[in-house]
C-alpha positions in Angstrom: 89.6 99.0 101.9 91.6 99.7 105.2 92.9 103.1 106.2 96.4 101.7 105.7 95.8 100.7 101.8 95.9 104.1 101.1 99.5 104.4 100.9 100.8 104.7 104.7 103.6 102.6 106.0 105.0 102.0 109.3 108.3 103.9 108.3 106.3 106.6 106.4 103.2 107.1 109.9 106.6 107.2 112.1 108.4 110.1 110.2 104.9 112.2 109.7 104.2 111.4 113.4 107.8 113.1 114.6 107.7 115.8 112.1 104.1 116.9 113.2 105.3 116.1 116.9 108.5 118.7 116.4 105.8 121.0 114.6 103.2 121.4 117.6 106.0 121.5 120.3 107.4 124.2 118.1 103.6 126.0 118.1 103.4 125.5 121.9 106.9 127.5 122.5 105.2 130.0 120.0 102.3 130.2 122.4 103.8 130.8 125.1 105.5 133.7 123.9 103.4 135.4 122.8 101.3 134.8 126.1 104.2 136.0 128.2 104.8 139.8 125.9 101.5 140.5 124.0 99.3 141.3 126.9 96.7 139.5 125.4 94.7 137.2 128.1 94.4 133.4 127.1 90.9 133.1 126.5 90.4 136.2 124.0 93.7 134.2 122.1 91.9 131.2 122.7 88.7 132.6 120.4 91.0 134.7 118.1 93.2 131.1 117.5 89.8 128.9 117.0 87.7 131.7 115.0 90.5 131.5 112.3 91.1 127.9 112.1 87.6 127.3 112.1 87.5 129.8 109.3 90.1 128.0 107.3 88.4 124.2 108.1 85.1 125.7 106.4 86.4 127.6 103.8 89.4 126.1 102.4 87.9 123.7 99.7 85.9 126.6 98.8 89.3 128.6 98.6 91.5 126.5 96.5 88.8 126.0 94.0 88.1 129.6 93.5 92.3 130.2 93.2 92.4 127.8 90.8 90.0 128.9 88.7 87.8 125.5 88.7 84.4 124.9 87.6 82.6 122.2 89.0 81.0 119.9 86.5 78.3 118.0 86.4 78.3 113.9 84.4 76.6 115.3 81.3 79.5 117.7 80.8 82.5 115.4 81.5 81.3 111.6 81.2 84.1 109.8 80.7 86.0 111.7 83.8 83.0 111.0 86.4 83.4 107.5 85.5 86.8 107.0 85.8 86.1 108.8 89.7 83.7 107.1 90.5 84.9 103.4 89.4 88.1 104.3 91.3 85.7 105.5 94.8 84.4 102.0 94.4 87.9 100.4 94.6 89.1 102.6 97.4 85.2 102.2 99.1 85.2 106.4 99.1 82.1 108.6 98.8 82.2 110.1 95.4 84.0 114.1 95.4 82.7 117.1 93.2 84.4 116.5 90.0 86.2 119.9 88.1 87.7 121.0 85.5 90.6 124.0 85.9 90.5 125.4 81.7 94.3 125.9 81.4 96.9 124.2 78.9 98.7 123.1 82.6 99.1 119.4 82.4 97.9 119.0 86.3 95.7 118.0 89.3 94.3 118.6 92.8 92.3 117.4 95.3 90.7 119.7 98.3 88.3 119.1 100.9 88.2 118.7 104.8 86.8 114.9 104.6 85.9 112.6 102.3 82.1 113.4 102.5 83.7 117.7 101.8 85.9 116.7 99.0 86.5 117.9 95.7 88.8 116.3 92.8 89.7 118.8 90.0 92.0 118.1 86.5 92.9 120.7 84.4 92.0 120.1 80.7 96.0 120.1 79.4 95.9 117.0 81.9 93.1 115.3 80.3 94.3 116.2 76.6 98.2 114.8 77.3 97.6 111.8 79.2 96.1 108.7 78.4 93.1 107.2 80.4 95.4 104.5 82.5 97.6 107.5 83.0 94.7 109.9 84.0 93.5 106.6 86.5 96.8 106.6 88.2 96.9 110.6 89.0 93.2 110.3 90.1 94.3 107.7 92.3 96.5 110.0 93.9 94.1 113.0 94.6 91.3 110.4 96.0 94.8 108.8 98.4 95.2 112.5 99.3 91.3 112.7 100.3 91.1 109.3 102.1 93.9 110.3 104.3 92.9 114.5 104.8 95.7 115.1 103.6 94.0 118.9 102.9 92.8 119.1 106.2 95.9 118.4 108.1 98.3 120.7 106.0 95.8 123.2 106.5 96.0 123.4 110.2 99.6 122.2 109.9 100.2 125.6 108.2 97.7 127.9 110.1 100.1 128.6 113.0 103.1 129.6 110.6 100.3 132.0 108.7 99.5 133.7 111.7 103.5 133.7 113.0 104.3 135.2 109.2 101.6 138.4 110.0 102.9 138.8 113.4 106.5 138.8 112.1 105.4 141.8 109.8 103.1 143.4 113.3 106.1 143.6 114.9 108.0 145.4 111.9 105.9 147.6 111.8 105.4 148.1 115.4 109.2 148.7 115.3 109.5 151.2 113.0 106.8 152.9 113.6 105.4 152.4 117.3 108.0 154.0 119.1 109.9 151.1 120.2 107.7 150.1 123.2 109.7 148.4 125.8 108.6 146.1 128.7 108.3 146.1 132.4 112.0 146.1 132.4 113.0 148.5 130.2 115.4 146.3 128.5 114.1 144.6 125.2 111.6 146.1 123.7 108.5 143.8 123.3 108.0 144.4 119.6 111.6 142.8 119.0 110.9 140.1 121.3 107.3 139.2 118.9 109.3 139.7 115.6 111.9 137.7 116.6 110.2 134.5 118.1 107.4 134.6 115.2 110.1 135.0 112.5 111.9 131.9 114.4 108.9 130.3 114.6 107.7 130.7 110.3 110.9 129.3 109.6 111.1 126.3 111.3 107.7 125.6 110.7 107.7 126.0 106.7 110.4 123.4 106.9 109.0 120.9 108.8 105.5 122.1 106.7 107.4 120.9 103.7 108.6 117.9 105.1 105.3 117.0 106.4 103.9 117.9 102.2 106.7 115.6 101.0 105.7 112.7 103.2 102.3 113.0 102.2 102.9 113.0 98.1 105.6 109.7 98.7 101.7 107.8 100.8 99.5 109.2 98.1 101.5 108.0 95.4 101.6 104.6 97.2 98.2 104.9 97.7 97.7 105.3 94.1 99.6 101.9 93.2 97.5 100.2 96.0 94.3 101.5 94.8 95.0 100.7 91.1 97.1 97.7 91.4 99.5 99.3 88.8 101.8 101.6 89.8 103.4 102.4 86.3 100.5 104.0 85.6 101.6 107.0 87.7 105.1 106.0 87.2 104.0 107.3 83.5 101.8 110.0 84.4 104.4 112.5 86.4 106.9 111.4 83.5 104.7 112.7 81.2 103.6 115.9 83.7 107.2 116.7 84.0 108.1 117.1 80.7 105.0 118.4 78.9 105.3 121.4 82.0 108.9 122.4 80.5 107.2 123.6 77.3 104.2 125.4 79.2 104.7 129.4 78.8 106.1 131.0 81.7 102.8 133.1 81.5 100.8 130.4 81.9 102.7 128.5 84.7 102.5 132.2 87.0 98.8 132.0 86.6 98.3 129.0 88.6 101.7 128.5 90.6 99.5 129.4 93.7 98.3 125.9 93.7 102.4 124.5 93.8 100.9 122.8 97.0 97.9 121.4 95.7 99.2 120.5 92.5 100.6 116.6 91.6 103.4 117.9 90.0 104.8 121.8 91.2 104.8 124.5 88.3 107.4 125.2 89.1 109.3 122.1 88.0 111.5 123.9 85.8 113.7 125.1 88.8 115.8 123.4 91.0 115.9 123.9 95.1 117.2 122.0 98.1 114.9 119.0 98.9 114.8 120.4 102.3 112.3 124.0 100.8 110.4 121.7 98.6 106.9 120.7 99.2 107.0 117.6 96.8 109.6 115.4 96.4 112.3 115.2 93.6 110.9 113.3 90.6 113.2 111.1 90.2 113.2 109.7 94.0 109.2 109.5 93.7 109.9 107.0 90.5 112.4 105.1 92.8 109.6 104.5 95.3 107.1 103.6 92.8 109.5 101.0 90.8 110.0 99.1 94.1 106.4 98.9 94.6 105.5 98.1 91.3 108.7 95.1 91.8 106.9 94.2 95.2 103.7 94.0 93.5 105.2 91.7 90.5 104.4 94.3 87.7 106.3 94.9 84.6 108.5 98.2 84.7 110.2 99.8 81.6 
Protein backbone atom coordinates (compact mmCIF):
# COMPACT_ATOMS: atom_id res chain seq x y z
CA UNK A 1 0.00 0.00 0.00
CA UNK A 2 1.31 3.51 -0.93
CA UNK A 3 2.49 6.08 1.57
CA UNK A 4 -0.41 8.20 0.63
CA UNK A 5 -3.21 5.33 1.54
CA UNK A 6 -2.46 6.05 4.91
CA UNK A 7 -4.66 8.88 5.23
CA UNK A 8 -2.72 12.03 3.73
CA UNK A 9 -4.20 14.35 1.27
CA UNK A 10 -2.89 17.07 -0.77
CA UNK A 11 -4.93 19.72 1.34
CA UNK A 12 -4.06 17.89 4.59
CA UNK A 13 0.44 17.36 3.41
CA UNK A 14 0.03 21.33 2.43
CA UNK A 15 -1.30 22.53 5.91
CA UNK A 16 1.24 20.11 7.95
CA UNK A 17 3.93 21.25 5.52
CA UNK A 18 3.36 25.23 6.50
CA UNK A 19 2.67 24.56 10.04
CA UNK A 20 6.00 22.67 10.50
CA UNK A 21 7.58 25.26 8.07
CA UNK A 22 6.23 28.34 10.56
CA UNK A 23 7.53 25.86 13.40
CA UNK A 24 11.31 25.47 12.36
CA UNK A 25 11.56 29.21 11.22
CA UNK A 26 10.24 29.89 14.61
CA UNK A 27 13.23 27.36 16.16
CA UNK A 28 15.79 29.07 13.94
CA UNK A 29 14.83 32.76 15.46
CA UNK A 30 15.08 30.78 18.82
CA UNK A 31 18.63 29.80 17.88
CA UNK A 32 19.81 32.61 17.09
CA UNK A 33 19.04 34.07 20.24
CA UNK A 34 20.21 32.33 22.25
CA UNK A 35 23.58 32.29 20.16
CA UNK A 36 23.73 36.04 20.27
CA UNK A 37 23.20 36.34 24.68
CA UNK A 38 24.14 32.94 26.19
CA UNK A 39 27.81 32.90 25.48
CA UNK A 40 27.58 29.54 24.57
CA UNK A 41 29.79 28.72 21.31
CA UNK A 42 27.85 26.85 18.47
CA UNK A 43 29.40 23.70 18.44
CA UNK A 44 29.13 22.84 22.32
CA UNK A 45 25.08 23.87 21.44
CA UNK A 46 25.47 21.88 18.50
CA UNK A 47 26.28 18.53 20.88
CA UNK A 48 24.10 19.72 23.76
CA UNK A 49 20.95 20.13 20.97
CA UNK A 50 21.79 16.54 19.21
CA UNK A 51 22.79 14.59 22.63
CA UNK A 52 19.04 15.36 23.76
CA UNK A 53 17.25 14.72 20.68
CA UNK A 54 19.10 11.79 20.10
CA UNK A 55 18.14 10.91 23.66
CA UNK A 56 14.44 11.40 23.02
CA UNK A 57 14.65 9.38 19.27
CA UNK A 58 15.98 6.31 21.35
CA UNK A 59 14.10 6.46 24.25
CA UNK A 60 10.69 7.71 23.60
CA UNK A 61 8.82 4.37 22.84
CA UNK A 62 10.48 3.14 25.81
CA UNK A 63 9.04 6.34 27.66
CA UNK A 64 5.47 6.31 26.80
CA UNK A 65 5.11 2.74 27.47
CA UNK A 66 6.55 2.89 30.92
CA UNK A 67 4.03 6.21 31.59
CA UNK A 68 1.44 4.41 30.61
CA UNK A 69 1.75 1.69 32.56
CA UNK A 70 1.83 -1.02 29.51
CA UNK A 71 2.84 -4.45 29.51
CA UNK A 72 3.87 -5.95 26.56
CA UNK A 73 2.24 -9.17 25.67
CA UNK A 74 3.03 -12.00 23.99
CA UNK A 75 0.14 -14.14 21.36
CA UNK A 76 -0.52 -16.71 24.03
CA UNK A 77 -1.76 -14.07 26.37
CA UNK A 78 -3.95 -11.93 24.07
CA UNK A 79 -4.81 -14.11 20.84
CA UNK A 80 -7.56 -12.65 19.51
CA UNK A 81 -5.81 -8.97 19.74
CA UNK A 82 -2.49 -10.14 17.90
CA UNK A 83 -4.60 -11.30 15.18
CA UNK A 84 -6.66 -8.50 14.62
CA UNK A 85 -2.85 -6.56 14.36
CA UNK A 86 -1.44 -8.52 12.43
CA UNK A 87 -4.39 -9.18 9.73
CA UNK A 88 -4.60 -5.31 9.61
CA UNK A 89 -0.21 -5.06 9.06
CA UNK A 90 -1.10 -7.29 6.20
CA UNK A 91 -3.63 -4.90 4.67
CA UNK A 92 -1.58 -1.81 5.27
CA UNK A 93 1.86 -4.10 4.09
CA UNK A 94 3.44 -2.93 7.86
CA UNK A 95 5.95 -4.98 9.82
CA UNK A 96 4.04 -6.25 12.85
CA UNK A 97 4.47 -3.76 16.37
CA UNK A 98 4.81 -5.05 20.08
CA UNK A 99 1.31 -5.59 21.04
CA UNK A 100 0.17 -4.18 24.91
CA UNK A 101 -2.08 -4.04 27.15
CA UNK A 102 -2.39 -0.72 29.64
CA UNK A 103 -4.76 -2.63 32.75
CA UNK A 104 -7.09 0.44 33.40
CA UNK A 105 -11.08 0.70 33.07
CA UNK A 106 -9.90 3.76 30.38
CA UNK A 107 -11.67 2.94 27.25
CA UNK A 108 -8.41 3.95 25.03
CA UNK A 109 -5.36 3.56 22.75
CA UNK A 110 -1.83 4.44 21.56
CA UNK A 111 0.68 3.78 19.31
CA UNK A 112 4.63 4.75 19.91
CA UNK A 113 7.60 4.05 18.17
CA UNK A 114 10.27 5.94 15.94
CA UNK A 115 9.53 3.67 12.71
CA UNK A 116 7.62 1.03 11.76
CA UNK A 117 10.33 -1.69 12.40
CA UNK A 118 10.52 0.44 16.48
CA UNK A 119 6.89 0.49 16.94
CA UNK A 120 4.62 -0.44 19.59
CA UNK A 121 0.60 -0.60 19.51
CA UNK A 122 -0.99 -0.70 23.02
CA UNK A 123 -5.09 -0.90 24.13
CA UNK A 124 -6.08 -0.61 27.34
CA UNK A 125 -8.41 -3.46 28.64
CA UNK A 126 -11.75 -0.94 29.23
CA UNK A 127 -11.08 -0.56 25.29
CA UNK A 128 -11.16 -4.13 24.64
CA UNK A 129 -14.11 -4.86 27.10
CA UNK A 130 -16.55 -1.81 25.58
CA UNK A 131 -15.92 -2.10 21.97
CA UNK A 132 -16.82 -4.54 19.62
CA UNK A 133 -14.21 -6.30 17.44
CA UNK A 134 -15.08 -4.17 14.04
CA UNK A 135 -14.92 -1.24 16.40
CA UNK A 136 -11.58 -2.42 18.07
CA UNK A 137 -10.34 -2.95 13.99
CA UNK A 138 -11.13 0.58 13.15
CA UNK A 139 -9.15 2.22 16.35
CA UNK A 140 -6.21 -0.25 15.60
CA UNK A 141 -6.31 1.14 12.21
CA UNK A 142 -5.69 4.34 13.46
CA UNK A 143 -2.56 3.63 15.75
CA UNK A 144 -0.89 1.37 12.80
CA UNK A 145 -1.92 5.06 10.28
CA UNK A 146 -0.09 6.87 13.19
CA UNK A 147 3.05 4.36 12.85
CA UNK A 148 3.11 4.15 9.02
CA UNK A 149 3.35 7.85 8.81
CA UNK A 150 5.90 8.50 12.33
CA UNK A 151 3.60 10.32 13.44
CA UNK A 152 5.56 9.67 17.06
CA UNK A 153 8.72 10.52 15.70
CA UNK A 154 7.90 13.80 14.13
CA UNK A 155 5.88 15.18 17.24
CA UNK A 156 8.71 14.17 19.16
CA UNK A 157 11.24 16.38 17.59
CA UNK A 158 8.41 18.74 16.68
CA UNK A 159 8.06 19.28 20.52
CA UNK A 160 11.82 18.96 21.62
CA UNK A 161 12.70 22.64 20.88
CA UNK A 162 9.58 23.98 22.97
CA UNK A 163 10.83 21.43 25.86
CA UNK A 164 14.13 22.85 26.01
CA UNK A 165 12.59 26.68 25.43
CA UNK A 166 10.00 25.78 28.54
CA UNK A 167 13.41 24.88 30.91
CA UNK A 168 15.19 27.94 29.67
CA UNK A 169 12.12 30.11 30.34
CA UNK A 170 12.29 28.84 34.05
CA UNK A 171 16.76 29.27 33.82
CA UNK A 172 16.12 32.63 33.28
CA UNK A 173 13.58 33.01 36.21
CA UNK A 174 15.59 31.88 38.19
CA UNK A 175 18.62 33.63 36.98
CA UNK A 176 16.46 36.74 37.57
CA UNK A 177 15.66 36.44 40.79
CA UNK A 178 18.35 35.09 42.02
CA UNK A 179 21.58 35.75 39.81
CA UNK A 180 21.88 39.32 40.38
CA UNK A 181 20.39 40.53 37.35
CA UNK A 182 23.45 40.12 35.04
CA UNK A 183 23.48 42.63 32.36
CA UNK A 184 25.24 42.59 28.90
CA UNK A 185 28.06 44.36 27.16
CA UNK A 186 25.85 47.32 27.14
CA UNK A 187 24.62 47.61 30.37
CA UNK A 188 21.16 47.99 29.28
CA UNK A 189 18.98 44.78 29.28
CA UNK A 190 19.98 42.33 31.34
CA UNK A 191 20.71 39.01 29.43
CA UNK A 192 18.62 36.87 31.74
CA UNK A 193 15.45 38.96 30.63
CA UNK A 194 16.43 38.90 27.15
CA UNK A 195 16.55 34.41 27.44
CA UNK A 196 13.20 34.46 29.51
CA UNK A 197 11.61 36.47 27.20
CA UNK A 198 12.45 35.00 23.69
CA UNK A 199 12.14 31.25 25.21
CA UNK A 200 8.75 32.10 26.80
CA UNK A 201 7.83 33.69 23.22
CA UNK A 202 9.18 30.95 21.64
CA UNK A 203 7.05 27.82 23.99
CA UNK A 204 4.05 29.63 23.17
CA UNK A 205 4.06 29.87 19.72
CA UNK A 206 5.42 26.61 19.39
CA UNK A 207 2.70 24.59 21.64
CA UNK A 208 0.24 26.18 19.20
CA UNK A 209 1.50 25.28 16.12
CA UNK A 210 2.57 21.77 18.12
CA UNK A 211 -1.15 21.31 18.48
CA UNK A 212 -2.05 22.18 15.23
CA UNK A 213 0.54 19.95 13.77
CA UNK A 214 -1.27 16.90 16.52
CA UNK A 215 -4.62 17.85 15.14
CA UNK A 216 -3.60 17.44 11.52
CA UNK A 217 -2.14 14.28 12.26
CA UNK A 218 -5.38 12.57 14.18
CA UNK A 219 -7.82 14.07 10.98
CA UNK A 220 -4.79 11.55 8.33
CA UNK A 221 -4.77 8.75 10.84
CA UNK A 222 -8.38 8.62 11.01
CA UNK A 223 -8.42 8.63 7.19
CA UNK A 224 -5.93 6.25 7.24
CA UNK A 225 -8.03 4.05 9.27
CA UNK A 226 -11.08 4.17 6.71
CA UNK A 227 -8.48 3.47 3.89
CA UNK A 228 -6.94 0.66 5.55
CA UNK A 229 -10.24 -0.92 6.64
CA UNK A 230 -12.48 0.04 3.88
CA UNK A 231 -15.14 1.02 6.48
CA UNK A 232 -14.93 4.00 8.06
CA UNK A 233 -18.01 3.70 10.44
CA UNK A 234 -16.14 1.42 12.20
CA UNK A 235 -14.19 4.29 13.83
CA UNK A 236 -17.02 6.56 13.19
CA UNK A 237 -18.47 4.10 16.04
CA UNK A 238 -15.50 3.56 18.04
CA UNK A 239 -14.69 7.34 19.29
CA UNK A 240 -18.66 7.60 19.71
CA UNK A 241 -18.44 4.95 21.91
CA UNK A 242 -14.83 6.23 23.58
CA UNK A 243 -16.50 9.55 24.12
CA UNK A 244 -19.20 8.61 26.08
CA UNK A 245 -18.13 5.56 28.05
CA UNK A 246 -14.95 8.23 29.26
CA UNK A 247 -17.81 10.64 30.83
CA UNK A 248 -18.62 7.86 33.35
CA UNK A 249 -14.81 7.03 34.03
CA UNK A 250 -13.79 8.32 37.75
CA UNK A 251 -12.08 11.45 37.80
CA UNK A 252 -9.36 9.31 39.72
CA UNK A 253 -8.95 7.17 37.11
CA UNK A 254 -8.81 9.58 34.23
CA UNK A 255 -5.70 11.72 36.34
CA UNK A 256 -3.78 8.44 36.38
CA UNK A 257 -3.27 8.33 32.71
CA UNK A 258 -4.07 11.96 31.38
CA UNK A 259 -0.26 12.06 30.71
CA UNK A 260 -0.84 10.17 27.65
CA UNK A 261 -3.76 13.09 26.35
CA UNK A 262 -1.21 13.11 23.33
CA UNK A 263 -0.89 9.60 22.67
CA UNK A 264 -4.29 8.73 23.43
CA UNK A 265 -7.20 8.31 20.40
CA UNK A 266 -9.50 10.02 22.33
CA UNK A 267 -8.07 12.86 25.23
CA UNK A 268 -9.02 12.10 28.95
CA UNK A 269 -9.86 14.78 29.20
CA UNK A 270 -12.91 14.88 26.98
CA UNK A 271 -15.06 15.99 29.67
CA UNK A 272 -13.87 19.63 29.30
CA UNK A 273 -14.21 22.01 26.80
CA UNK A 274 -11.22 24.39 25.24
CA UNK A 275 -10.60 26.49 22.20
CA UNK A 276 -9.74 24.21 19.20
CA UNK A 277 -6.78 26.30 18.80
CA UNK A 278 -4.95 24.57 22.62
CA UNK A 279 -6.31 21.25 21.64
CA UNK A 280 -4.10 18.51 20.48
CA UNK A 281 -7.01 16.43 18.86
CA UNK A 282 -9.76 17.65 17.12
CA UNK A 283 -13.41 18.29 18.30
CA UNK A 284 -15.40 15.01 18.00
CA UNK A 285 -17.87 15.98 16.29
CA UNK A 286 -15.72 17.66 13.30
CA UNK A 287 -13.59 14.30 13.20
CA UNK A 288 -17.24 12.45 12.55
CA UNK A 289 -17.86 15.12 9.73
CA UNK A 290 -14.60 14.07 8.02
CA UNK A 291 -15.22 10.46 8.46
CA UNK A 292 -19.10 10.57 7.10
CA UNK A 293 -17.76 12.24 3.81
CA UNK A 294 -15.33 9.57 3.46
CA UNK A 295 -17.39 6.82 4.29
CA UNK A 296 -20.11 8.75 1.39
CA UNK A 297 -16.98 8.88 -0.95
CA UNK A 298 -16.36 5.37 -0.39
CA UNK A 299 -20.27 4.38 -0.95
CA UNK A 300 -20.71 2.99 2.64
CA UNK A 301 -23.80 3.07 4.62
CA UNK A 302 -23.83 5.72 7.48
CA UNK A 303 -26.41 5.95 10.36
Amino acid sequence: MKRKSYGRDAGLSLRMLFTSFLLGLLYVIFAIVLLQYLNVGLVPMLLIVIGLAFFQYYTSDKLALKAAGAKIVDRDEAPELHELVERLCAMADLPKPKVAIVDTDVPNAFATGRSPKHAAVAVTSGLWRRLDKEEIEGVLAHELSHVANRDVLVMTLASFFAMLAALLTRFGLYAGMFGGGNRNNNNSTPVWLIIFVASLLTYVISFILIRTISRYREYAADRGSALITGAPEYLMSALQKISSQMTMIPDRDLREVAGMNAFFIIPTSVKQRTAELFMDHPPLEKRLAALEKIAREMGRPVA
